[in-house]
C-alpha positions in Angstrom: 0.0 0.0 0.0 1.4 3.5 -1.1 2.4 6.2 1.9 -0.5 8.4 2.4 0.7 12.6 2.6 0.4 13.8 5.4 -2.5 16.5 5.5 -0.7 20.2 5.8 -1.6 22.0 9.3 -4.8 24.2 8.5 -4.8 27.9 8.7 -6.3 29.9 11.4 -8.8 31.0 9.5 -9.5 27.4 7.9 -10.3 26.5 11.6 -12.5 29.7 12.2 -14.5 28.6 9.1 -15.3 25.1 10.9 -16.7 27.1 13.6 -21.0 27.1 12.5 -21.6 30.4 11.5 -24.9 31.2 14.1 -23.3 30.3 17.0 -20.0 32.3 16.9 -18.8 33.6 20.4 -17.1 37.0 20.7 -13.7 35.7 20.7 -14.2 33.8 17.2 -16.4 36.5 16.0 -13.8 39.1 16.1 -10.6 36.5 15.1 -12.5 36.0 11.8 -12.7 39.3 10.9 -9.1 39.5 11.8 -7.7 36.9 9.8 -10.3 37.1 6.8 -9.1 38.4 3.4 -10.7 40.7 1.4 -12.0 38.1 -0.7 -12.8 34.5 0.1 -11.6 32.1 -3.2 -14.4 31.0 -5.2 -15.0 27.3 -7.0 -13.4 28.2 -10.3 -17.0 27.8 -12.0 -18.4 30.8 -10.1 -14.2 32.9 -9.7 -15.9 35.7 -11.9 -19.0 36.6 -9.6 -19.0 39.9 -7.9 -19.2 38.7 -4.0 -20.0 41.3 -1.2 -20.3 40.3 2.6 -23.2 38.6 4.8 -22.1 40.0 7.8 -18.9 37.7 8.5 -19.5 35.8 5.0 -18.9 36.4 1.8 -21.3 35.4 -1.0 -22.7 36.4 -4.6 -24.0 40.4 -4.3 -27.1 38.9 -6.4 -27.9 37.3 -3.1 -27.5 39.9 -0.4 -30.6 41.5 -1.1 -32.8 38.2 -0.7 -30.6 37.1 2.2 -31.3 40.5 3.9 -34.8 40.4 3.5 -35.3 37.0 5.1 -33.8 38.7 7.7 -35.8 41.9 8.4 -38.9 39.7 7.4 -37.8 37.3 10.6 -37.3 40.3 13.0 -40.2 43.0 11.4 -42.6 42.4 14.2 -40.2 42.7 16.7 -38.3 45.5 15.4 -38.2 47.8 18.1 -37.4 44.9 20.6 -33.8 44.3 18.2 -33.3 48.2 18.5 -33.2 48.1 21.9 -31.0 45.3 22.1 -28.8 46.8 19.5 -28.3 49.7 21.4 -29.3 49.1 25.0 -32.2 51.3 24.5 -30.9 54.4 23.7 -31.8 54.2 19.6 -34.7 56.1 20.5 -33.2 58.8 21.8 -30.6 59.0 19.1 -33.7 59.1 16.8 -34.8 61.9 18.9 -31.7 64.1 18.2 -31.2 63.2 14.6 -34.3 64.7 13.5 -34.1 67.7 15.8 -30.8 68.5 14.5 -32.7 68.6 10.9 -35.7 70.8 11.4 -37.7 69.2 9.2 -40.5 71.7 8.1 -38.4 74.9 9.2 -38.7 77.7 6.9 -35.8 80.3 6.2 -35.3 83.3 7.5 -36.2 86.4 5.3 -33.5 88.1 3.8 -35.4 91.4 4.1 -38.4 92.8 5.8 -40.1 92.9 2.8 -39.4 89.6 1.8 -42.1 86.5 2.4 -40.7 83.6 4.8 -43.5 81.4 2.8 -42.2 78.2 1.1 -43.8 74.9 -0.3 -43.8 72.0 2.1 -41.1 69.8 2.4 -40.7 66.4 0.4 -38.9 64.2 2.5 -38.2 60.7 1.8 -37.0 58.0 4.8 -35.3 55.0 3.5 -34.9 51.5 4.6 -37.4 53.6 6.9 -40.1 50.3 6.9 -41.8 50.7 10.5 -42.4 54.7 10.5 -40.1 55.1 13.1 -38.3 57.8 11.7 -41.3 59.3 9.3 -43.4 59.4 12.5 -40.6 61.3 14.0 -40.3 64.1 11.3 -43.6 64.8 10.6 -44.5 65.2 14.5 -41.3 67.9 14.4 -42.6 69.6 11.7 -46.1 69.8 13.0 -46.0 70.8 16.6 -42.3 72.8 16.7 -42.7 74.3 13.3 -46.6 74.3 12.5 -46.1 73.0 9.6 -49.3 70.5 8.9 -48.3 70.0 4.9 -44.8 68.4 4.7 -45.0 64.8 3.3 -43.1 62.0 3.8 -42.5 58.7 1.1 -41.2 55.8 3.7 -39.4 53.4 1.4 -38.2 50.0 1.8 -37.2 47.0 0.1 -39.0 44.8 2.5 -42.6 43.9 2.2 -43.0 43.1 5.5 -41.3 45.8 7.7 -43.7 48.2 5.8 -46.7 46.3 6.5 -45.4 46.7 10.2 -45.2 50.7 9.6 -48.8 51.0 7.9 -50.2 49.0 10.9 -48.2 51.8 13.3 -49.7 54.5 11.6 -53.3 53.4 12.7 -52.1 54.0 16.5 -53.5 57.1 17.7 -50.3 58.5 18.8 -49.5 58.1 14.8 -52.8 58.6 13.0 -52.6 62.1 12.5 -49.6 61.7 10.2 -51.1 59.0 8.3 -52.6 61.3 5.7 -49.2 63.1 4.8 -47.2 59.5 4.4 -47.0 57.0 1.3 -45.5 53.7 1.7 -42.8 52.9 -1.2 -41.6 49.2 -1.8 -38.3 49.9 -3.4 -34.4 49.1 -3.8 -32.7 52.5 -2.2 -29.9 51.8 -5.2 -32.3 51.8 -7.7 -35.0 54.1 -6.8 -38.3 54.0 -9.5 -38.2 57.2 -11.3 -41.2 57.6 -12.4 -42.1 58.1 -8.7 -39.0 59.7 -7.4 -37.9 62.1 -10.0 -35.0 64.1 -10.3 -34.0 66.9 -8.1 -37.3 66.1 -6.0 -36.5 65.6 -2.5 -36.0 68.7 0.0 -34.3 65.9 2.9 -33.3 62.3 2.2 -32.8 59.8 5.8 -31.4 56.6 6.2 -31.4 55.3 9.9 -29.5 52.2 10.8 -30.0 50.9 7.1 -27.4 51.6 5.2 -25.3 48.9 6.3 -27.5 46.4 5.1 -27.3 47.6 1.2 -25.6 45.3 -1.2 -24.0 48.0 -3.1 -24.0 51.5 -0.6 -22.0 53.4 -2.7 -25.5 53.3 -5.8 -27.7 53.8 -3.0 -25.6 57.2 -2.4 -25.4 58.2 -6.1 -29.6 57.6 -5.7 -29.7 59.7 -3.0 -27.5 62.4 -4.7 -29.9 62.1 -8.0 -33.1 62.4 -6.2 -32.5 65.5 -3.7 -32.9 69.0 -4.8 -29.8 71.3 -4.9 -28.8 72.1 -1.4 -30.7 69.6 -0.3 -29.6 67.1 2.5 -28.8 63.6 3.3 -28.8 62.4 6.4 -27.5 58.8 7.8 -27.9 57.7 11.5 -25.9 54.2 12.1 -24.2 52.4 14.0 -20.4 53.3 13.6 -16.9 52.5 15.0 -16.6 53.2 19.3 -13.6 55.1 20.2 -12.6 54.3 23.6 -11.5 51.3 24.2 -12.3 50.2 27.4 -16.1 50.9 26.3 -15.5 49.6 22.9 -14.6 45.8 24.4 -18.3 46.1 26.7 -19.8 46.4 24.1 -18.6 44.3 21.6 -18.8 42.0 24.5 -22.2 42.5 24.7 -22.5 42.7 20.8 -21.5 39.0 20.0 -22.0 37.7 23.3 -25.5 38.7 24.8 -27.8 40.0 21.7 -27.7 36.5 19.3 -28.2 34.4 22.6 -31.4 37.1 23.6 -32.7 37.2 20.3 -33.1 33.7 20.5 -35.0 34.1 23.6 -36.7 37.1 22.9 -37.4 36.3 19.3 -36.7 32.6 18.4 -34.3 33.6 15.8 -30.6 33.7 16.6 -29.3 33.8 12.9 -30.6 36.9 12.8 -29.5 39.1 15.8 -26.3 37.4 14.7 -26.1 38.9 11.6 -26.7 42.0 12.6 -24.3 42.6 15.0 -22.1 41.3 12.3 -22.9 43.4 10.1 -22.3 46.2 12.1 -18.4 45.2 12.4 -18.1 44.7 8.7 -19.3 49.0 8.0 -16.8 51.3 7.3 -16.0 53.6 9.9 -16.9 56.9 10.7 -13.6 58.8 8.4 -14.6 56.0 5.8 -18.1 56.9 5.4 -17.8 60.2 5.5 -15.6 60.3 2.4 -17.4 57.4 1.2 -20.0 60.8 0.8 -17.8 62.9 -0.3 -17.0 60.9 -3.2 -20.7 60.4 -4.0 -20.4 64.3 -4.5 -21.6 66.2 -1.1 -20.5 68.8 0.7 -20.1 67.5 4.3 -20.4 70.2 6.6 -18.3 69.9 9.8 -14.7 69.1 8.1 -12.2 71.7 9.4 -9.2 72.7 7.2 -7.1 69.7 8.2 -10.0 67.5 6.9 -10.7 66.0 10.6 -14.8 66.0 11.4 -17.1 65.4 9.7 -19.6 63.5 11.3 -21.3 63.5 14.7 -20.5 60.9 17.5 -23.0 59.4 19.7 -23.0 57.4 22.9 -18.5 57.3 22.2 -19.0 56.4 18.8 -21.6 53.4 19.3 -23.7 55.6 15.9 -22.9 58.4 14.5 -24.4 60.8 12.2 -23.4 62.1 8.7 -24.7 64.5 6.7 -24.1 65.7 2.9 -25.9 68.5 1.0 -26.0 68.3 -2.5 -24.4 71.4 -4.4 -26.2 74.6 -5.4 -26.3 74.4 -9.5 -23.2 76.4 -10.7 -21.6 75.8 -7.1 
């Protein structure tokens, strides 16, 4: 009988992939994303498909969007439960201060005496924006701080099911008055239907904790770009990079450790809360995005001469917003 080869010793990151995906502890969670390469090698048949990541995995882009969905379809009726998990709770006071910090429905000041401070309503259009959480938000700003009662709002999202969950919100009667002034838009934020969004249309453009979850963020930017008005806005709240350290080991602790394990408890679905945090570690941080914008062709406000700033921390860096306002015509 012929010697048999011995087998080489396996890589690190040949053992990290025996680990089962769902059930990754914190230690292997963050060792994977350590010693993974920028791309994982492909069967030879499938070597010229465009892959993109899954959280920790990487597979075909032209399955991220379906693989996504499954997702937010599992969690859409608990979505406010994974928020707080997410984030401890405090999502819903960063919701609080992202849209106070964009006035939706202000008007500008007059530039003379003589001058008329009345403008037509804003247009405002909250993406991967499914349950209302962030539509509700605006349009209550807009109402009772700037007595505005005609701004509108166009909540899109890719997912069926997460805007079912918003239209059932908007029958609560904390919500109902707004109902009237919103429209519920099943749509890919990269590819936005033009026929319904046109050109130059949008006053303000948000994106909360969504962004991440694109296949392809970059077309979802150049969509946002396309759709808002000259010096109009857009406006991204998400979860982002922590910058102290000590706080940035709790929570990843609590991150890969706690939320997958509770969202089995909580929700029955541990895949999911998995991916998410997972996703999370995998988005570009807060100097990435920014010029991630910049490229898309913003102005960022914020960025002093040295090109530090940009963006606003929150909670240390847990989220963060950004912000990018599309040039004047001629600017």
């Amino acid at each position: 009988m012929p010697p048999r080869l011995a087998a080489s010793a396996p890589s690190p990151y040949q053992k990290l992939l025996r680990i089962r995906q769902p059930y990754r502890c914190l230690s292997c969670s963050v060792r994977l994303s350590q010693f993974q390469p920028q791309s994982v090698p492909q069967p030879q048949n499938a070597s010229s498909q465009p892959t993109t990541h899954f959280g920790f995995e990487e597979i075909p882009s032209s399955s991220k969007s379906s693989r996504v969905s499954s997702v937010f379809a599992s969690v859409a009726s608990s979505y406010d439960t994974m928020n707080d998990l997410m984030s401890l709770g405090i999502h819903r006071l960063w919701k609080d201060h992202f849209v106070r910090s964009l006035n939706p429905g202000s008007k500008p000041l007059p530039s003379s005496p003589s001058q008329s401070t009345r403008t037509e309503p804003w247009k405002m259009l909250d993406i991967a924006g499914g349950t209302g959480d962030i539509a509700f938000r605006l349009l209550a700003h807009a109402t009772l701080l700037n007595n505005d009662h005609s701004s509108r709002v166009i909540v899109s999202d890719i997912n069926p099911a997460m805007l079912s969950a918003g239209r059932t919100r908007s029958q609560q009667p904390q919500f109902a008055p707004y109902a009237p002034r919103l429209d519920w838009l099943e749509a890919n934020a990269e590819s936005l239907p033009h026929s319904i969004i046109k050109d130059n249309s949008i006053d303000l453009y948000t994106v909360a904790f969504g962004i991440r979850n694109f296949t392809h963020p970059q077309k979802a930017l150049a969509e946002a770009y396309r759709v808002l008005k000259p010096g109009g806005v857009f406006a991204c709240l998400e979860f982002s990079k922590v910058q102290n350290p000590v706080l940035e080991a709790v929570y990843k602790r609590w991150s890969f450790g706690a939320i997958p394990i509770i969202g089995q408890l909580v929700a029955g679905d541990r895949d999911s809360y998995q991916y998410l945090v997972e996703s999370i570690e995998r988005f570009p941080g807060q100097r990435e995005w920014r010029d991630r914008i910049l490229e898309a062709g913003f102005l960022v406000p914020g960025v002093d001469e040295r090109g530090e700033g940009g963006w606003e921390n929150l909670t240390g860096g847990v989220a963060a917003i950004h912000k990018g306002i599309k040039p004047m015509r001629g600017g």
